[in-house]
N, C-alpha and C positions, 0 to 999 in steps of 0.2 A: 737330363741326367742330374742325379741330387748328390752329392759328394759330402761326406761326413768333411764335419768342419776340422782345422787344426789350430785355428789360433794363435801361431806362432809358436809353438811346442815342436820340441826336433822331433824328428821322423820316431816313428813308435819300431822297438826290435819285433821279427818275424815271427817270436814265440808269444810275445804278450800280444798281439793282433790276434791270429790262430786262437787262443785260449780264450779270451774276450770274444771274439766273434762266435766262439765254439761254444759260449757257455750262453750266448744272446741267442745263439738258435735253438740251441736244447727248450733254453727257458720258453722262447717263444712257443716253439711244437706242446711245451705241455700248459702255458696261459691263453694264449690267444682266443679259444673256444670261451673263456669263460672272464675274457677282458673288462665285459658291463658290468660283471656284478664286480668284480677287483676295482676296479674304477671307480664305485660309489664310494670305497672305502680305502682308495689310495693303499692296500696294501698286499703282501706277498708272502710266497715262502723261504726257503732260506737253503740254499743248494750249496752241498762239498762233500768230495771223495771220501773223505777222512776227516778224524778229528785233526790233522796236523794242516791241512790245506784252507784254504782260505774259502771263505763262506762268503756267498752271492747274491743280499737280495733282490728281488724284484719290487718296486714301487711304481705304478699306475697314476698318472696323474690326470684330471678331467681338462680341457680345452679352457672351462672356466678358472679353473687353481690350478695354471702349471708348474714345473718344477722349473726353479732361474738356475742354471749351470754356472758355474765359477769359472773364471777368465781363464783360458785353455782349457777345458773341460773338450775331450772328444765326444761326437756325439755319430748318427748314422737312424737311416730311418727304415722303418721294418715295419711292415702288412698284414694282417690276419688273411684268412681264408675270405672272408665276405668284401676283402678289399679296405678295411680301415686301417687309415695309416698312425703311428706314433713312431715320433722321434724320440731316441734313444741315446740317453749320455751315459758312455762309459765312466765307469770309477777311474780315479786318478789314483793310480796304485805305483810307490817308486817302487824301484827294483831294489829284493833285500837277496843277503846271502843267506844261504839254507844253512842251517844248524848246524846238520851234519859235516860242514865243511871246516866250522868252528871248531879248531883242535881244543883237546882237554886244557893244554897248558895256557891256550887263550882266553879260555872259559876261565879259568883259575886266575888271571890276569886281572881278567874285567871285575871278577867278587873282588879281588883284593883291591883294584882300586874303589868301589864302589863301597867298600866298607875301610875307610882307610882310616875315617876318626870313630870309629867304634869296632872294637874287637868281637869278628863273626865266632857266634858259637858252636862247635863241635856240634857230630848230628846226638852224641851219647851226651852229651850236657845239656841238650834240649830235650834226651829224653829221663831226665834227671826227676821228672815231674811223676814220671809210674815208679819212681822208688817203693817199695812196700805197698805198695798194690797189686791188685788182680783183676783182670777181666776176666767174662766168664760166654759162653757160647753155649746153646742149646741147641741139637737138630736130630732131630726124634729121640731114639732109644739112648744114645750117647751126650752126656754135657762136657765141656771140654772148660778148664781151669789154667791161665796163662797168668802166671804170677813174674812180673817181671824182675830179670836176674838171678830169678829162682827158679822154677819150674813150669812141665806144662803136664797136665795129666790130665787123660780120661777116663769119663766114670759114668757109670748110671748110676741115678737115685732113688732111692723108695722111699718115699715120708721123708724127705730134703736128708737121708741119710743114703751113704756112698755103699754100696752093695756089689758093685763090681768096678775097679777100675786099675789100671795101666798108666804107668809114667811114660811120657813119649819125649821125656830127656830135662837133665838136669843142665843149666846153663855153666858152660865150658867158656871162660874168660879167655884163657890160651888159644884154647881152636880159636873163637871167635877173632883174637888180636891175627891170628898166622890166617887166617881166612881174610880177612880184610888189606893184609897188608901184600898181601897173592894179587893183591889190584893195584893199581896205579892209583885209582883215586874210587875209593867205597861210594862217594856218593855217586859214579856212575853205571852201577849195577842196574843191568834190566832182566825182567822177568821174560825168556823167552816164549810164556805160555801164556803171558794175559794178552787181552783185546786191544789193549791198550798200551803197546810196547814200548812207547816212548817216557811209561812211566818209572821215573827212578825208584830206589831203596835203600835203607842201609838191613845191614843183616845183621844175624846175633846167630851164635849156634848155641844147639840145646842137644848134649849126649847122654852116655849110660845111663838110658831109660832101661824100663822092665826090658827083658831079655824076649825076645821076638820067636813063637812057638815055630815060626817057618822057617828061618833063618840062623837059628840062635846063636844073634848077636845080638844087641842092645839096640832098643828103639833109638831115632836121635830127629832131629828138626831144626830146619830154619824159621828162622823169626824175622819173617819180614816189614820193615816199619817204613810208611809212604806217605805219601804228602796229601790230605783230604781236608777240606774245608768243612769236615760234618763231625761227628764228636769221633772220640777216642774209642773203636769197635775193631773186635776179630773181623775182617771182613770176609775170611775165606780160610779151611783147613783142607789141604787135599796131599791124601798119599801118592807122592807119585814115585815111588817104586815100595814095594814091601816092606812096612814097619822103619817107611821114612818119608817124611813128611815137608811139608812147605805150610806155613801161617802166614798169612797179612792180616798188619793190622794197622789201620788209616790211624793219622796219628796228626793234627792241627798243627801242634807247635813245629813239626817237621816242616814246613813250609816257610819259616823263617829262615831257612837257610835258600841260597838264590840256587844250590847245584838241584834241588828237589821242588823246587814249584814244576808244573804240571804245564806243558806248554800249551798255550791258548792259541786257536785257531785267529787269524783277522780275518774280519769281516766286512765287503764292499757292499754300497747298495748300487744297484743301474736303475737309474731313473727315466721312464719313460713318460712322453705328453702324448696325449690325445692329438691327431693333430684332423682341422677340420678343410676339405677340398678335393684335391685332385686322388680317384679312391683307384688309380689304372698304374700303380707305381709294381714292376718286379722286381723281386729281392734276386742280387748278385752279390755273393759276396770272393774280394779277388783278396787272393794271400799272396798283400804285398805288406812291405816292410813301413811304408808310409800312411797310407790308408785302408779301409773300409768301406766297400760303397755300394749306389743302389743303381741298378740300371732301369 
């Protein structure tokens, strides 16, 4: 019998065994066929449910350059099909609390102490920078003009002159202050329809645009401003209900504020050795609270 080592490390909880175990055999069913060639090149791919979960890679190590494990490091050893064994050291992953369990007022807690000798700036004084500017968006027939503070409008052009276009709302200070302050805290505004829901905003409103031929009431729009590491771009305009509209626009300096960075997945590597002898080992694995092991 070969027993995953422990090292002196207390007993591992029933959910991080389970997951860990759960994610060594997945990986194994999809590496193992193709372990010699990975193995020339010590390297893997990188598994997670989501961009919010934690990322898992696989590293391969040859009998000649194995991987040296750090003192408690659990490990467990696992078989391909043809019978070659590698041992297997789990990541030493501590236990964190999920985000979501982190109340707002806590979250508010931690910026304020973390900015305590520099005064954090509002998400509207970081975006102080599109003063008298405009962005501009092209997608086919229609170009779209986001001048911020001021307006958003659309239009088509013949010879870079406007031939047909529509306001889709003039910026409303008011709405915009009674809109934000309808929240506990703006900067935790999420977009129910993007892919990526965990991404913050702040908003602006844009009303009494041109008057809406289906509706007639006046076009109007959110302006959504989010936290992107790539330059200052509309990244998205979509009607979602008639002659009202939703904009994002990725926005750099937004990121200096800590309620609007983007949260980043962590990521573990499990290191596996080649291991060279006894090729008659079966994988058992028992979901206990202590260990891992192979029968």
């Amino acid at each position: 019998m070969a027993t995953a080592t422990r090292r002196g490390r207390s007993p591992l909880s029933t959910e991080r065994v389970t997951k860990v175990a759960s994610f060594i055999i997945l990986l194994f069913l999809f590496y193992l066929s193709l372990a010699d060639e990975i193995i020339a090149s010590t390297s893997g791919l990188t598994f997670g449910q989501s961009s919010r979960d934690p990322n898992y890679n696989v590293e391969f190590h040859s009998a000649k350059s194995p991987f040296h494990p750090d003192e408690g490091q659990d490990s467990t050893m696992m078989s391909n099909k043809e019978g070659k064994n590698f041992m297997c050291f789990l990541p030493i992953v501590e236990e964190t609390k999920p985000v979501k369990q982190i109340s707002q007022q806590n979250s508010s807690s931690i910026i304020v102490e973390t900015d305590r000798k520099t005064k954090l700036k509002t998400p509207d004084e970081l975006l102080d920078v599109l003063k008298d500017k405009c962005l501009y968006r092209h997608e086919g027939w229609w170009s779209y003009e986001f001048c911020h503070l001021k307006h958003l409008r659309q239009l088509h052009l013949e010879d870079d002159k406007a031939v047909q276009e529509f306001y889709l709302g003039m910026f409303d200070s008011e709405e915009t202050t009674a809109f934000n302050q309808n929240h506990s805290e703006d900067s935790l505004l999420k977009d129910p329809r993007s892919k990526h829901a965990s991404q913050r905003y702040h908003a602006h409103k844009y009303t009494n645009g041109t008057v809406c031929d289906l509706t007639n009431h006046p076009r109007e729009t959110e302006v959504r401003f989010v936290c992107s590491e790539t330059t200052v771009v509309i990244s998205s305009i979509k009607e979602i209900w008639t002659c009202k509209y939703v904009v994002t626009v990725q926005y750099p300096l937004l990121c200096k504020h800590p309620m609007f960075r983007q949260e980043k997945a962590m990521s573990h590597t499990i290191h596996c050795n080649e291991m060279l002898g006894d090729n008659n080992l079966r994988l058992s694995v028992v979901e206990d609270e202590s260990y891992v092991r192979v029968l």
